[in-house]
Every structure is written in structure tokens, then in C-alpha cells.
N, C-alpha and C positions, 0 to 999 in steps of 0.2 A: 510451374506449380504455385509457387508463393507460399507465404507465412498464411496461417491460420490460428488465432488467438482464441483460447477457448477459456469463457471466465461470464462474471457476472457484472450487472451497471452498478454493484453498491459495494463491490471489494475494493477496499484501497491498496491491495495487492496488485490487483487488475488494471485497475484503474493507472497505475504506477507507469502500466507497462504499456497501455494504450496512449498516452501522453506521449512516451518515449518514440512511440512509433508514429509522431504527428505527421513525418515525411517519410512516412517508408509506405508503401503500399503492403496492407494485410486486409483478409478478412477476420471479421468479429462474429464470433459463436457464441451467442450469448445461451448461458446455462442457469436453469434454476437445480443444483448439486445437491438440494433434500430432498430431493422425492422424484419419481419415474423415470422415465428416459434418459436423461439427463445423469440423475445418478450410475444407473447403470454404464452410460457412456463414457461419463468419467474416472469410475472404476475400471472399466479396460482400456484409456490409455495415461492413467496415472497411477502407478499402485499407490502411493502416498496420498491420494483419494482427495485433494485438493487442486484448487485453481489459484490464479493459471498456470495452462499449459501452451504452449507454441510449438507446432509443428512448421516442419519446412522440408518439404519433399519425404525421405526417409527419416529425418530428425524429428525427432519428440524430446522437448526439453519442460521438466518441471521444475516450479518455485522460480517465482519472479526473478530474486535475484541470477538464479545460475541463467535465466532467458537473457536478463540483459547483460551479462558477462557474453555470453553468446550472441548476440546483435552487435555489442560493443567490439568482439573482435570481427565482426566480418563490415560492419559499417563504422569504424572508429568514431564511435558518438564521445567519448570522454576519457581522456588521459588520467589512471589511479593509480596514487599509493595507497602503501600501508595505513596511513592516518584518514585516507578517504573510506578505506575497508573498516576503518573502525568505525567511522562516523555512521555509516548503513550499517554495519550493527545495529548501533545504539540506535538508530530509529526502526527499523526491523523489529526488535527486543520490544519497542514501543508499541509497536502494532501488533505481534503477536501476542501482549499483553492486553490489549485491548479487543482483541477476537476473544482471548480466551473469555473476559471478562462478560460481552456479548451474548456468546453461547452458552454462562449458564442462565444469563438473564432471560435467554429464550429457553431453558430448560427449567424454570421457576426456579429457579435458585433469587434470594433478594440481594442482589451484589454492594448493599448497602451492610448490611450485617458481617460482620465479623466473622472471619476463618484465616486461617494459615495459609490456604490456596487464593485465597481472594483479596490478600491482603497482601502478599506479596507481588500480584499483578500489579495492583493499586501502586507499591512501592517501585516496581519495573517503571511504571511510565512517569512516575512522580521524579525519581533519578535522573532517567531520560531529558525530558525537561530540565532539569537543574544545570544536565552538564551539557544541553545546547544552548543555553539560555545566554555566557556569556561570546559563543561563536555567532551569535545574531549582529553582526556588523553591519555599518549599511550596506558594504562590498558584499557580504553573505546573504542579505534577503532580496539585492536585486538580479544574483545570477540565475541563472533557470537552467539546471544540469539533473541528473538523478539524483542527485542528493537532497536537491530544495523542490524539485518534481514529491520524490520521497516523503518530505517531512511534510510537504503541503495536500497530499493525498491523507496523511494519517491524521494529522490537525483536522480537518475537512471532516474526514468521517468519523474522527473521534469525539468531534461536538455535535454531528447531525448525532451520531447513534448515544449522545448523551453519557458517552463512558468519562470527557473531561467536559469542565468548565473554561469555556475562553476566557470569561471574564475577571479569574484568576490568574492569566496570564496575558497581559496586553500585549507585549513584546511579540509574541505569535499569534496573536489578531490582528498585530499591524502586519504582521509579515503575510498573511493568510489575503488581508487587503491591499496591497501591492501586485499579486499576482492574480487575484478572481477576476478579471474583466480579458483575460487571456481568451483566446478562441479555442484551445484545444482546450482549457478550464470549465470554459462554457457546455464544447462537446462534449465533454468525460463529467458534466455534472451528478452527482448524486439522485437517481429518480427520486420523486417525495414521497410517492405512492407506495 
């Protein structure tokens, strides 16, 4: 049978998780999740109505991370503690600050103006930042594990989709340029389109 990944080219959720699988043989089902078939599709094998999703025979596993907790124990990709589980947090918290942020901008919301909900996203990734900012070693930006896969997938589509400014943080532009000339970086690029 094999794994089957079902997700989209511009989620850094997705994306996270097709990196991870640079050597593992899957297929990629690529889904457009607003509108037709797709949507529908992914309502009946996700009730959490989000991507991705990884199937593997009879297994249907949703949310990135619980996929690669599950890849991780059956392919030992990376040895975790508790400080590792906090770190994907904190970048997790990043990024789903940064969808929510997204979604209302594609809902005409102007995520420049001022709310309580749009301000505390803002604050989510702004923390984030602060408290990776002094783990940026150079031992930390040259490893390439899910952690720095992680944080380099939400950097990535957090300056394409305009939610941060890199230029406010050089320290993760340098790290963002350290790993872009990656193959699997290259494959799992952001469409522009």
C-alpha cells in the first residue's frame, strides 16, 4: 500500500511533512480544501477538516505533528525530549498564529488594524521569535532535523504570505539562507502562482 499525504503546495504544515519524507517513498495528493471535491474529500477523512492528513494502509493520521510522531516511531527519524516537545510548540504556536492571521486577511479582515484576536496572533509569533531567537547557534541553524525543517517551513511561508518581515529579523534570514539551496527545499518550494 504505502503512505499517502494528502495536503496542499503552500501549507507550511504540509510542507513540514513532505521534507520529512525526503526518503521515504509516498504519494502526494495535492488538495485545493476551499472549495469542491477536495473539500468534500477532506471532510470525510479528517473531521478536524484540515491538512495534512497521512494515510498508511488502514491508518489515517491527522495534524502534522501527531504524522510525524508516527513516522518517527516506525522510521526512527529523531530522538525527543521534553525540551524538543516544547521547542515544536513554540514554532507550531508560530504558525498557527500565522494561518489564523491569513485567513482573516483572505476574509477581508485588514490584519493591520487593531483587535484583541489580531493582536494577540501578532503577539504569538512575535514571542515565538524572541524566545528562538537566542537558540539560533551556529550548531542550531546548520542541523536539519524537524525542528529546523519546522521553523524553516513557517519563516518561509511566513514572509512569502507577508504575515512577518525578515528584514526585522536577520538572524532568521541568515538561517532561512543556509538551508534554501537544499533539494528537498527546492522540491517543496512555495508555488508563486
Amino acid at each position: 500500500m504505502g503512505y499517502a499525504l494528502y495536503g496542499s503546495k503552500t501549507s507550511p504544515f504540509v510542507r513540514r511533512i513532505r521534507m520529512i519524507l525526503q526518503d521515504i517513498p509516498y504519494e502526494f495528493k495535492e488538495m485545493n480544501i476551499f472549495e469542491g471535491v477536495d473539500a468534500t474529500t477532506l471532510n470525510k477523512i479528517n473531521p478536524v477538516n484540515q491538512i495534512p492528513v497521512l494515510t498508511d494502509g488502514d491508518n489515517t493520521i491527522w495534524d502534522s505533528r501527531v504524522i510525524f510522531n508516527y513516522l518517527n516511531s516506525l522510521h526512527r527519524l529523531q530522538n525527543f525530549d521534553w525540551q524538543d516537545e516544547n521547542l515544536l510548540t513554540a514554532i507550531d504556536g508560530a504558525m498557527n498564529a500565522g494561518v489564523a492571521l491569513l485567513m482573516l486577511k483572505r476574509s477581508g479582515f485588514n490584519i493591520q488594524d487593531s483587535s484583541m484576536y489580531i493582536d494577540r496572533q501578532k503577539e504569538r509569533i512575535k514571542s515565538v521569535l524572541t524566545y528562538l531567537k537566542p537558540l539560533l547557534t551556529d550548531e542550531f541553524k546548520k542541523q536539519w532535523n524537524f525542528h529546523t525543517i519546522s521553523l524553516y517551513c513557517f519563516l518561509d511561508w511566513a514572509n512569502f504570505r507577508e504575515i512577518i518581515n525578515l528584514s526585522d529579523y536577520p538572524e532568521f534570514k541568515e538561517f532561512l539562507k543556509i538551508h534554501e539551496n537544499k533539494s528537498i527545499v527546492i522540491q517543496t518550494q512555495i508555488p508563486k502562482a
